[in-house]
C-alpha positions as CSV (number, residue, x, y, z in Angstrom):
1,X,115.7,120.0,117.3
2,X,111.9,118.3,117.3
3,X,111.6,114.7,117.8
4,X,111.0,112.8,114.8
5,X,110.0,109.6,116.5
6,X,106.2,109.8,116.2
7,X,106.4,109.2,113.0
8,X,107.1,105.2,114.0
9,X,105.9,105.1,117.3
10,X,102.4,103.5,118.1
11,X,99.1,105.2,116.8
12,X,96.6,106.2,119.5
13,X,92.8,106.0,119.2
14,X,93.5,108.3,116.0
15,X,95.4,106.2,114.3
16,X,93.7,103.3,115.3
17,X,92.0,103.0,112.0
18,X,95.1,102.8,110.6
19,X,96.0,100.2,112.3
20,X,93.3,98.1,112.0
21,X,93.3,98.4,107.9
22,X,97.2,97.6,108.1
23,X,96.1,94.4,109.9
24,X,93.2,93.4,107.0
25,X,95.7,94.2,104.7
26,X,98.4,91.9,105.9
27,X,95.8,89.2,106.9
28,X,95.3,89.3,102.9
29,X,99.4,89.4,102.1
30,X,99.6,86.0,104.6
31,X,96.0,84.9,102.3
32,X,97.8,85.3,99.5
33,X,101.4,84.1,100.5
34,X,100.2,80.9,101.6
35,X,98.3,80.1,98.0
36,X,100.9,81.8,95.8
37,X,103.6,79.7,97.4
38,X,101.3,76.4,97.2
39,X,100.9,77.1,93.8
40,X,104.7,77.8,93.5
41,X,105.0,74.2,95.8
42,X,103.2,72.1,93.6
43,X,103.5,73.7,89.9
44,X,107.2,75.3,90.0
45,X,107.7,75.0,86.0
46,X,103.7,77.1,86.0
47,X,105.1,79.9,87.9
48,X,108.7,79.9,86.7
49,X,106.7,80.3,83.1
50,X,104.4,83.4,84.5
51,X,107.9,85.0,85.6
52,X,109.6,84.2,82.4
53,X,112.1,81.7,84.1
54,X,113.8,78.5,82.8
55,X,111.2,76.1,82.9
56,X,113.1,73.6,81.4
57,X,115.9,73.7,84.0
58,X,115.1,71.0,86.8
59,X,117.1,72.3,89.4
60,X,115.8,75.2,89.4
61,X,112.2,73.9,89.4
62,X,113.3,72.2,92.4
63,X,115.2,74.9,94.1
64,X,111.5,77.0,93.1
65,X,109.6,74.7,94.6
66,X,111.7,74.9,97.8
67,X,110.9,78.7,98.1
68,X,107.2,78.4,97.7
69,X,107.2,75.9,100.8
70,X,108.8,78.6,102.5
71,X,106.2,81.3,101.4
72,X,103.7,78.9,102.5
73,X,105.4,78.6,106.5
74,X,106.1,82.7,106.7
75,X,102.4,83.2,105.1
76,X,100.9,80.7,107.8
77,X,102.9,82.1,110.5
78,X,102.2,86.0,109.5
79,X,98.0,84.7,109.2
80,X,98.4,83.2,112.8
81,X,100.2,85.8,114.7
82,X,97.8,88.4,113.4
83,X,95.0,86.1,114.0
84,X,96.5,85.4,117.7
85,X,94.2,86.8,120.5
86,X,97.3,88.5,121.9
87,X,99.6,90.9,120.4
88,X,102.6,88.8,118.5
89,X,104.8,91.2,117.3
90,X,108.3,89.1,116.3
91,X,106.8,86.5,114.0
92,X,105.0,90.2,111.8
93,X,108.8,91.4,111.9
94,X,110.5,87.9,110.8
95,X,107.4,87.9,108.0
96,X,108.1,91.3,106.7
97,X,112.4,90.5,106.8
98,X,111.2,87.5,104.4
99,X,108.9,90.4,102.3
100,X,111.6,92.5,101.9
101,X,114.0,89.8,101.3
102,X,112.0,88.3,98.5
103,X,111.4,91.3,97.1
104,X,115.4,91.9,96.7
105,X,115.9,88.2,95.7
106,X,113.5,88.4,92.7
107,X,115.0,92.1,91.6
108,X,118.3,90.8,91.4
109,X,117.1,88.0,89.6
110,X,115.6,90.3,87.2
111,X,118.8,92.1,86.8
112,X,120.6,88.9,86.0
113,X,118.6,88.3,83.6
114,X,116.9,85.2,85.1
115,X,113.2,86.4,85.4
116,X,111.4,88.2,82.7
117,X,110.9,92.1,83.9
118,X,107.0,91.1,84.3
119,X,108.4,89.5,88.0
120,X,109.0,93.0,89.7
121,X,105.8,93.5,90.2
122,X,106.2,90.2,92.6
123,X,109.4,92.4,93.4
124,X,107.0,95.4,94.1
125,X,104.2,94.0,95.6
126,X,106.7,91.9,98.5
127,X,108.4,95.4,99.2
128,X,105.2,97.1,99.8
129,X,104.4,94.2,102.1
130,X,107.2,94.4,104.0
131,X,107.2,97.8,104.5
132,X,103.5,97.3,105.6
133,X,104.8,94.7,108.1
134,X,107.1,96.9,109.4
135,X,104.7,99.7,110.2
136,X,102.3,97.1,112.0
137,X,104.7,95.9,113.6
138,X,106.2,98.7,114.6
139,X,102.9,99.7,116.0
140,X,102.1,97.0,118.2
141,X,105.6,96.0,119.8
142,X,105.4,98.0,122.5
């Protein structure tokens, strides 16, 4: 039976262009973590509204808040890894574990009927970045 593992294993100077786009493109996922979840930080009731949540509801403005501090500490720590001058693998896989989780947090909120059906693209967009993350970091752990 062939070996399937190449199909995760790292690139070589062929796939090096992948890599390196995977890398811009996750340097623009942390970009855009980090100001998303300041935004979500400081103006919970804003972005609750753009996800058709209770606005009106202030524990959950508060609890909202809460999650776009956290967006802003996995963004920051996905920007500086991939910004470090030496290969830092585990924080890209703890950043894409918090993609993917957010990205199954907001579904099932959607399903529950506590976000409008607008937020899975949020839900969409995170599980593309994780799987992104995944890839990279699959790439350079070795």
């Amino acid at each position: 039976m062939a070996d399937h593992g190449d199909v995760l294993r790292a690139p070589g100077a062929a796939g090096a262009g992948a890599l390196t786009l995977a890398r811009r493109a996750l340097l623009a996922i942390a970009a855009l973590t980090v100001a998303s979840g300041a935004t979500q930080l400081v103006a919970p009731r804003l972005v609750l509204r753009v996800v058709g949540g209770d606005v009106g509801n202030a524990s959950a403005a508060h609890f909202f808040g809460i999650v776009g501090m956290f967006m802003v500490l996995f963004g920051g720590l996905l920007w500086q890894a991939l910004r470090a001058p030496v290969s830092m693998p585990v924080p890209v896989f703890w950043a894409a574990l918090q993609k993917l989780g957010a990205s199954a947090a907001v579904a099932l909120g959607v399903s529950r009927g506590l976000f409008s059906p607008l937020a899975l693209g949020v839900a969409g967009f995170d599980l593309l970045s994780g799987v992104v993350a995944l890839w990279y970091w699959n790439a350079v752990r070795r």
